[in-house]
C-alpha positions, -999 to +999 in steps of 0.1 A: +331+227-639+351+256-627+341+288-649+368+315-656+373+342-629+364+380-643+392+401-628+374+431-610+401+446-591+397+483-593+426+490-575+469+485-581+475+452-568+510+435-563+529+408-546+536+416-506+551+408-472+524+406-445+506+387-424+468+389-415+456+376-384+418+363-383+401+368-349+371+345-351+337+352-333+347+333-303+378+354-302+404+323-310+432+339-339+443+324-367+477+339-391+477+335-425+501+350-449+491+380-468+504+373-506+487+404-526+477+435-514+456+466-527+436+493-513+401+472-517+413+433-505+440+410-504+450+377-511+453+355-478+471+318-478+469+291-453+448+271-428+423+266-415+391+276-440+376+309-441+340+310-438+333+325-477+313+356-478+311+362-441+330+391-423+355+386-403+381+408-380+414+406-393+447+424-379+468+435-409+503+436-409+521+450-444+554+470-449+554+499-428+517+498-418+514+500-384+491+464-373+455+476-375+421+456-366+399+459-399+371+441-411+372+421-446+346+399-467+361+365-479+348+365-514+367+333-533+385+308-524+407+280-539+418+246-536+447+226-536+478+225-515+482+259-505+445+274-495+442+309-508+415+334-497+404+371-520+392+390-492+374+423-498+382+451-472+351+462-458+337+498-433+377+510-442+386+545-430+401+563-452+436+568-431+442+528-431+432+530-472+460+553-479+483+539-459+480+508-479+476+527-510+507+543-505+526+508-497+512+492-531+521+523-550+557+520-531+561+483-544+550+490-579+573+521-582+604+501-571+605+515-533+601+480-520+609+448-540+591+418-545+602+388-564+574+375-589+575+344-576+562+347-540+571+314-529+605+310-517+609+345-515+629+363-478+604+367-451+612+401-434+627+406-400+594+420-388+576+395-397+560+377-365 
């Protein structure tokens, strides 16, 4: 039986345009979309599985964030038709933690807008 999830964020979190791409051990890549953002994690949809709890290398791709190589920790994981993985952002420096700060702050404060509903929603031009 699936127990109820304790939200532990302790950072702003909201709806985003990004992409993360997961560079495995053997170096193959894999995109998935990035669907929430905050300084601490995201949320990351699509295929294939994620290992849970192991770190991987992801490059991050949000708003005006230029695409860095950071590590994460997949830390849940759900079922159904669209796989979603909470990652934990893991070893950040703090220049890449403000800069994604500042993007979440951005998108709650109206600078950037977001539809609640994240599917269906424009993909940005940048968007690879």
């Amino acid at each position: 039986m699936n127990e109820p999830r304790i939200d532990r964020r302790s950072e702003p979190r909201t709806a985003a345009f990004g992409v993360a791409v997961v560079i495995s051990g053997d170096g193959t890549a894999q995109r998935y979309r990035v669907d929430n953002l905050s300084a601490g994690g995201a949320l990351l949809t699509g295929e294939p599985a994620l290992p849970e709890f192991e770190v991987l290398r992801l490059v991050l791709r949000v708003g005006a964030i230029p695409a860095r190589t950071i590590e994460a920790r997949v830390v849940w994981q759900t079922d159904g038709p669209v796989k979603g993985y909470g990652v934990t952002f893991v070893n950040l420096d703090a220049e890449i933690e403000d800069a994604i700060q500042d993007v979440v702050l951005g998108i709650l404060g109206g600078a950037a807008t977001t539809p609640a509903n994240s599917r269906g929603r424009d993909i940005p031009s940048w968007l690879p």
